[in-house]
C-alpha positions in Angstrom: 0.0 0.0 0.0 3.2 2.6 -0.3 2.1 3.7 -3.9 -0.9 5.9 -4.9 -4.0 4.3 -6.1 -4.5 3.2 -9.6 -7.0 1.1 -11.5 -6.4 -2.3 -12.1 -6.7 -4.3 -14.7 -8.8 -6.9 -13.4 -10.2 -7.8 -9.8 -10.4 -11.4 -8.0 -14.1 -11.7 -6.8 -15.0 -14.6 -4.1 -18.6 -15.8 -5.0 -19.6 -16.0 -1.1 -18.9 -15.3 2.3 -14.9 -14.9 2.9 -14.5 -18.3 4.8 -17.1 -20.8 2.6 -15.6 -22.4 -0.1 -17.0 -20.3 -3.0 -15.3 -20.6 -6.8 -13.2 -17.5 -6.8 -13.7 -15.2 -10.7 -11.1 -13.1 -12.0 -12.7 -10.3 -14.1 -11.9 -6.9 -15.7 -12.2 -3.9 -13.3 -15.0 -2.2 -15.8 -17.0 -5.8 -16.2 -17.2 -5.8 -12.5 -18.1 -2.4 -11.9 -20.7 -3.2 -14.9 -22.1 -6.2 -12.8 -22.1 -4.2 -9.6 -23.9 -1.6 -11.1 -26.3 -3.8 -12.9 -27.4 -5.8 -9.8 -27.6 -2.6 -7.7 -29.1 -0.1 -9.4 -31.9 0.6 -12.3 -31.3 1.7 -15.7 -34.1 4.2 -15.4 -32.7 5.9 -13.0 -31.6 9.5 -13.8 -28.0 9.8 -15.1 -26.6 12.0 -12.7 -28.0 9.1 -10.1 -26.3 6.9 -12.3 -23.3 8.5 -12.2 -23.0 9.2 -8.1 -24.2 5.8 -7.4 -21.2 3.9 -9.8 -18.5 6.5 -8.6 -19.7 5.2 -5.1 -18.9 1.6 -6.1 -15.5 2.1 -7.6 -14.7 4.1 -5.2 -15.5 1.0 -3.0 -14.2 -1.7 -4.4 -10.5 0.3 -5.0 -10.8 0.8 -1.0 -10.6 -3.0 -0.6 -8.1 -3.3 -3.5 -5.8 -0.5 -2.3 -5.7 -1.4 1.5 -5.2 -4.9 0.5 -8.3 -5.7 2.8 -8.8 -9.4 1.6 -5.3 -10.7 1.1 -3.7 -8.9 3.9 -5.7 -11.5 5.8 -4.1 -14.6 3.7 -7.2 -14.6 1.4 -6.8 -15.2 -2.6 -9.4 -12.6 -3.6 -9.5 -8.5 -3.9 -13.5 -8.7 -3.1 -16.6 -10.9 -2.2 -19.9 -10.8 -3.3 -21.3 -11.1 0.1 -24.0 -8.0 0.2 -23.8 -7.7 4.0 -20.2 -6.9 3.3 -19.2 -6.5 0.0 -21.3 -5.5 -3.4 -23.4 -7.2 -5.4 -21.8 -9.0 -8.0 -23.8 -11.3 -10.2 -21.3 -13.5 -11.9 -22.4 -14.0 -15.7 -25.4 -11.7 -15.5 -26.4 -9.6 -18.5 -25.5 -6.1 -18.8 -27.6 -2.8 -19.1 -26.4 -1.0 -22.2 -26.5 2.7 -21.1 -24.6 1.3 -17.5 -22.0 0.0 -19.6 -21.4 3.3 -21.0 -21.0 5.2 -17.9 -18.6 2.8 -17.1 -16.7 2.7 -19.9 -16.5 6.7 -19.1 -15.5 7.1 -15.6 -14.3 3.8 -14.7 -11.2 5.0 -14.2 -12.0 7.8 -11.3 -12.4 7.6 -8.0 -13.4 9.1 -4.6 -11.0 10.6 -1.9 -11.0 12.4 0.9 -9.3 16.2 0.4 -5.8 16.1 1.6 -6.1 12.2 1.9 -4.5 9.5 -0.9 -6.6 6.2 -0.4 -9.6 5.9 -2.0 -13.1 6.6 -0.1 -14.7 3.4 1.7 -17.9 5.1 -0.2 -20.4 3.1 2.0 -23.7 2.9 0.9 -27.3 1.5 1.2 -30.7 1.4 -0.7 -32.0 3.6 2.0 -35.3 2.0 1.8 -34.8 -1.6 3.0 -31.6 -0.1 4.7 -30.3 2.7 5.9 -26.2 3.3 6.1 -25.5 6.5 8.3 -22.8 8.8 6.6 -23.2 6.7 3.4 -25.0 7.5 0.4 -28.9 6.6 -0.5 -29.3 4.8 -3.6 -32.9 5.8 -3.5 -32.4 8.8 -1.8 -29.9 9.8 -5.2 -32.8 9.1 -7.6 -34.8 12.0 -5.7 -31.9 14.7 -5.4 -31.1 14.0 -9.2 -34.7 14.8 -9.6 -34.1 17.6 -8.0 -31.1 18.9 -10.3 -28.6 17.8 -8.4 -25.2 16.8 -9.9 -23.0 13.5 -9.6 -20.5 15.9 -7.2 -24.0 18.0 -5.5 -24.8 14.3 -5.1 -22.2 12.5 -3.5 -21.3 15.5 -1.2 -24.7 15.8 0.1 -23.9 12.5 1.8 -20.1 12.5 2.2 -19.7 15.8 2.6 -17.8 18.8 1.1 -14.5 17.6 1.6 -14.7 15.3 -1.1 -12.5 15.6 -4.4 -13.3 13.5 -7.4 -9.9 11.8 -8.6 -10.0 11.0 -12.6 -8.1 9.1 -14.9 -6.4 7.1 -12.7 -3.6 5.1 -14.2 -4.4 1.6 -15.1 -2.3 -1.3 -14.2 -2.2 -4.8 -13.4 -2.6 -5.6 -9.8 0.6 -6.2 -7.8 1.0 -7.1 -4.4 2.4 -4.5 -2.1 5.4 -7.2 -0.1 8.8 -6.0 -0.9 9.9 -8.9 -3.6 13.1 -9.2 -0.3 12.8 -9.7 3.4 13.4 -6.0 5.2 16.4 -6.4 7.7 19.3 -4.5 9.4 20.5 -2.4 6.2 18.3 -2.4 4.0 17.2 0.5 2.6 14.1 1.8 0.7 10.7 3.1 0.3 9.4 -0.1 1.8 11.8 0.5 4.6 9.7 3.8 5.4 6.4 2.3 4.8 6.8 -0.2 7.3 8.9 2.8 10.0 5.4 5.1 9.2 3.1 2.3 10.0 5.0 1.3 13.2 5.3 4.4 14.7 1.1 4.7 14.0 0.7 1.5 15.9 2.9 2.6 18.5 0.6 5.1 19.7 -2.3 2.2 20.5 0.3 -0.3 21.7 2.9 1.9 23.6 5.7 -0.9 24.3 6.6 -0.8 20.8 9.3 1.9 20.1 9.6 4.7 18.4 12.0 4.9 15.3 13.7 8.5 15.2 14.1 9.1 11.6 11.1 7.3 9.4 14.4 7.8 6.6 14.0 4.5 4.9 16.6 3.0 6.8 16.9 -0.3 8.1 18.6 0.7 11.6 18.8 -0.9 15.1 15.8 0.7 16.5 13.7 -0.4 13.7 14.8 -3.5 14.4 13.4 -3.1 17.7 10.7 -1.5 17.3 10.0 -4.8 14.2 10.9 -7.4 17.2 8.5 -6.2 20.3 5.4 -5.7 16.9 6.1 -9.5 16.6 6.1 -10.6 20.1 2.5 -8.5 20.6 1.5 -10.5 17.9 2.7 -14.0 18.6 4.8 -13.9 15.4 8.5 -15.5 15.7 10.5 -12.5 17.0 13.5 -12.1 14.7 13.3 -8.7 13.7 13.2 -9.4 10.0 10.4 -8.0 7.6 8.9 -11.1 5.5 5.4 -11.8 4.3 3.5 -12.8 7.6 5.0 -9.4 9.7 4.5 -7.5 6.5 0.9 -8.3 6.2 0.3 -8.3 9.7 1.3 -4.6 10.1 -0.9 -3.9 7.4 -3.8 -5.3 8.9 -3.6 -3.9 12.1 -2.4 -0.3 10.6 -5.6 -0.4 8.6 -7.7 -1.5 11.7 -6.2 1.6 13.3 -6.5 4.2 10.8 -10.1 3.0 10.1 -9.2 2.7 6.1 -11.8 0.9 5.6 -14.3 2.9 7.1 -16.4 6.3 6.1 -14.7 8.1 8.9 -11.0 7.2 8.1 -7.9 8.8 10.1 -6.8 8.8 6.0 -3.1 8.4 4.4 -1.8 11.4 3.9 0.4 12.3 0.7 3.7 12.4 2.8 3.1 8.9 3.9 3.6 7.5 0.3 6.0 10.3 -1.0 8.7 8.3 -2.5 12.4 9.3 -0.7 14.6 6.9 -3.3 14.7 5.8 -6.8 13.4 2.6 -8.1 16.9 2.3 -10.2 20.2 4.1 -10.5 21.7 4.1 -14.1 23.9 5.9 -16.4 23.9 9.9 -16.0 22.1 9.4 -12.1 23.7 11.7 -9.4 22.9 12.3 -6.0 23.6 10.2 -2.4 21.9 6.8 -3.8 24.7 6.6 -6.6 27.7 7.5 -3.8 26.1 4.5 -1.6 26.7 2.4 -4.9 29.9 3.4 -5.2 31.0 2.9 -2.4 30.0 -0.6 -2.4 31.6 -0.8 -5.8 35.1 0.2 -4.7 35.1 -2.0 -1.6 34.2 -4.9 -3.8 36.9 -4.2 -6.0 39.4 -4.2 -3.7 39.0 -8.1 -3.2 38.0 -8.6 -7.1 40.2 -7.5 -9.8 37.6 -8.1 -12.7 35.8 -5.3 -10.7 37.1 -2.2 -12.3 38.0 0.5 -9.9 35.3 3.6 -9.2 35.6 7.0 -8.1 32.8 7.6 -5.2 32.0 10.8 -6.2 27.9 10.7 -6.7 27.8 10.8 -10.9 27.0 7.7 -12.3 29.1 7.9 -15.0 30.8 4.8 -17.6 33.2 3.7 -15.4 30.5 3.2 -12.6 28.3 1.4 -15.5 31.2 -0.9 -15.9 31.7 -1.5 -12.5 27.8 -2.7 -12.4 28.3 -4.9 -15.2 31.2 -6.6 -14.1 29.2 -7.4 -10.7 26.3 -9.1 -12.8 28.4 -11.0 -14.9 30.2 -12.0 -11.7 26.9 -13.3 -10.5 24.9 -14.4 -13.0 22.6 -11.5 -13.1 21.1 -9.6 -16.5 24.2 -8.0 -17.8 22.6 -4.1 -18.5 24.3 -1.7 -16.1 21.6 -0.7 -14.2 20.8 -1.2 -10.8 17.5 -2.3 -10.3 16.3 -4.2 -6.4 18.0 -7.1 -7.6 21.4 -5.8 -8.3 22.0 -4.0 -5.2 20.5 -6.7 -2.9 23.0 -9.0 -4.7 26.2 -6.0 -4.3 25.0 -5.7 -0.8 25.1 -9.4 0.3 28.4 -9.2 -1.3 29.5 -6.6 0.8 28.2 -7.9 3.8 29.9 -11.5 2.4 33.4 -9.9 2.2 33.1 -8.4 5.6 32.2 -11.7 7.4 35.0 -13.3 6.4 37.8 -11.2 6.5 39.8 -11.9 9.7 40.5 -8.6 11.8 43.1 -6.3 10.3 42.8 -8.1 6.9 42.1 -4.3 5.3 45.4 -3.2 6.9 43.3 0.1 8.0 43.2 1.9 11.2 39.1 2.3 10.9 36.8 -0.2 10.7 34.5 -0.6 7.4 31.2 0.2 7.0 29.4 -3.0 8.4 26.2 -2.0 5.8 23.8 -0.7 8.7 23.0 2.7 8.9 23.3 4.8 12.1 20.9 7.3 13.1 19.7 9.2 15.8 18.3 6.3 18.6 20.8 4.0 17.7 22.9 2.5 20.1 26.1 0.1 19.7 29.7 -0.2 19.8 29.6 1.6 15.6 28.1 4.5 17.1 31.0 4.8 19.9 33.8 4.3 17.3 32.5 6.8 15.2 32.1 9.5 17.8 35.8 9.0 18.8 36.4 9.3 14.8 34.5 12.5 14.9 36.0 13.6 18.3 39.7 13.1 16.7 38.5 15.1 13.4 37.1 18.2 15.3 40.6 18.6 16.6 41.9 19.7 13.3 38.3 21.6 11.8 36.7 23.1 14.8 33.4 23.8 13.0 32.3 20.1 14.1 31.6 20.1 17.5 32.9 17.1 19.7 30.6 15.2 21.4 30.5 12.8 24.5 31.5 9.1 23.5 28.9 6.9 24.9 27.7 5.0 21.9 24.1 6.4 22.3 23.4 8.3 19.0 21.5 11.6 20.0 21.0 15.1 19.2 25.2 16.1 20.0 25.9 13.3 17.9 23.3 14.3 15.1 24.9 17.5 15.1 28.4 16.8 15.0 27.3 14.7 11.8 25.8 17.2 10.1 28.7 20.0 10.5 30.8 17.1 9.2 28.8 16.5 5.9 28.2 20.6 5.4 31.6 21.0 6.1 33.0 18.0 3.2 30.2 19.0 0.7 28.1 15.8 1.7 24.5 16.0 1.5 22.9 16.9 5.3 20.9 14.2 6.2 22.4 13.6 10.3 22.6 9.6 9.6 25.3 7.8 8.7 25.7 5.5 6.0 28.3 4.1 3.1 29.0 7.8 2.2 29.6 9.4 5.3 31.3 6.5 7.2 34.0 6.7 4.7 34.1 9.8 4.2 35.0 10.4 8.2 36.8 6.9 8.6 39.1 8.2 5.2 39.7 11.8 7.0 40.2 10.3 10.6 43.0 7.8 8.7 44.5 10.7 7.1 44.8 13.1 10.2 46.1 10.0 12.4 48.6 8.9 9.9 50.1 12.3 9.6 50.4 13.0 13.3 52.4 9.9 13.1 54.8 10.9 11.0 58.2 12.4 11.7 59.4 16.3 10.4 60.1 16.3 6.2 57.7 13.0 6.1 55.2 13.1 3.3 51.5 12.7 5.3 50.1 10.8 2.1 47.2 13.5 1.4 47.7 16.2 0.3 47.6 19.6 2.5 45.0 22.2 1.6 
């Protein structure tokens, strides 16, 4: 659920209850809405009525689709056709002609919330047999069309004002929303900062979870933690690691809290699903995500000679290319030079591979190497105390960075020493440190303690600015 909405191409509909053991039918998204509307509503209805009444239903059926409603609970379906939960869905019934062609027209628009992404849970009722407070009349729409009313005058006369009609919606096929990895310690991504988001939600109705700093998309300790006391609350095995039961679980209760699927939704909001990082890195990229490859790169190739060397300087340029392509010939992946999830889960595990087995002092540095886990503010380990001794030794020599108190807690001193450091070396400000800034302070602190080693006339190895 980290994307916007779109239309899919078709929807799975259960012919019964969720639990009996109905056929399942896998349709077109306009046949269904076609059925629906055929079964609920009359032909000789007013158009307008028309119109409000099938904007309801897609409206309703992308609600389930969106938030996953169905299949976040292990079911195979995006819908039932259970009327005391679901719509009426007819399977094989015969279509009414000027229905179809209402469809055909705004099939592909939806209801929302103002200021809110997910699609409305457009309850609604016949208003005769059955009445739905908040939700819309179907009869009740026949009489205000009568009246003049339009689709919008319509539908806001029982949603309310703050209602915004979205249209053409891009269409797609239907994709699940679990990351195609498991989320763990260092991984990094937009899934990363769904699942930090929807934590720190829960957190507020289950307060022994804790909360993650920096929702950055950023695998770090104190997701982990905050990952590992979710699972225990909900007898799942404890092991901090992100795969299909926690991932769905989360969902399930986020939406429970949030009321998603509900007229009176706490709603998603468009920062939730902003995306922070590229889907792929290629030729003629710049920016922080091509730094972190690089820096991967290099390391790599320090152990690997068919891995040709790269300059970590954030420009994804042909030598980086052929430093990608040498790593997916190396393991058997698509040879094309970009770096899609595949490729830098694969250069990551590599990494991590390398580092696992090389004995202490193998690198013949002073520092130790990025161990692939980011550190941000909350985190606290051993990494954090090395690096604020690092930093400590570096604001000797440029007294803009502030020193700060070694006690391997990552806080606010910390946070800001890190950021003077990155303004100070040209490095974007972010406060967290990953494969960029690690060696970009480990480097420096290596330089500054080599030279204070050195005897008068000795050359210090870098050169002095």
């Amino acid at each position: 659920m980290p994307e916007l909405p779109y239309i899919p191409e078709t929807i799975t509909v259960h012919l019964g209850a969720p639990d009996s053991s109905a056929p399942n039918v896998t349709v077109s998204f306009p046949d269904y809405i076609k059925n629906v509307a055929s079964s609920e509503i009359y032909p000789t209805w007013p158009e307008n009525a028309l119109r409000a009444n099938i904007y309801a239903q897609i409206s309703y059926a992308l609600n389930r689709i969106y938030t996953e409603y169905y299949r976040a609970r292990g079911y195979d379906f995006d819908i039932t056709n259970s009327t005391a939960i679901d719509q009426s869905f007819v399977n094989g019934r015969d279509i009414f002609e000027n229905i179809s062609q209402i469809v055909d027209d705004i099939f592909n628009d939806y209801l929302r919330r103002s200021g809110n992404i997910e699609p409305l849970f457009a309850q609604y009722c016949d208003g005769t047999t059955v009445t739905c407070p908040g939700g819309l009349s179907q009869w009740g729409s026949v009489d205000l069309a009568n009246r003049g009313y339009t689709p919008y005058q319509i539908l806001t006369y029982y949603y309310g004002d703050d209602l915004d009609i979205v249209n053409n919606a891009p269409v797609r096929g239907i994709t699940e929303s679990l990351p195609p990895y498991p989320l763990r310690l260092g991984s990094t991504g937009d899934d990363v900062r769904t699942i930090q988001i929807r934590l720190n939600r829960i957190s507020n109705n289950y307060p022994s979870i804790p909360k993650i700093a920096d929702t950055n998309g950023f695998f770090s300790y104190d997701t982990e933690d905050a990952v590992r006391r979710f699972q225990e609350i909900f007898d799942l095995t404890p092991d901090g690691i992100i795969g299909r039961a926690t991932w769905y679980r989360i969902q399930y209760i986020y939406n429970g809290i949030k009321k998603l699927n509900d007229l009176n939704s706490e709603g998603i909001s468009p920062d939730e699903v902003t995306g922070q990082f590229p889907s792929v890195l290629r030729e003629g990229d710049t920016g922080i995500g091509v730094r972190e490859l690089q820096y991967y790169l290099a390391y790599l190739g320090r152990f690997n000679t068919e891995i040709p060397p790269v300059e970590i300087d954030g420009v994804f340029g042909p030598a980086t290319t052929a430093a990608v392509r040498a790593v997916q010939q190396i393991y058997g992946l698509p040879v094309d030079g970009i770096v899609g999830v595949e490729t830098w889960r694969t250069l990551y595990n590599a990494y991590r591979g390398v580092l696992d087995i090389l004995p202490p002092g193998e690198t013949e540095r002073i520092t130790e190497p990025y161990n692939g886990i980011p550190l941000v503010v909350g985190a606290q380990s051993e990494r954090v105390r090395l690096m604020q001794e690092y930093l400590n030794y570096i604001a000797q020599t440029y007294t803009e960075i502030p020193t700060v108190n070694v006690t391997g807690l990552f806080g606010a001193q910390t946070e800001a020493a890190v950021r003077a450091f990155q303004e100070r070396f040209g490095i974007p400000v972010s406060g967290r440190v990953a494969a960029t800034t690690w060696n970009a302070i480990t480097s420096l602190y290596e330089d500054l303690y080599r030279g204070s080693q050195l005897r008068e006339g000795q050359f210090p190895g870098f050169t002095v600015e």
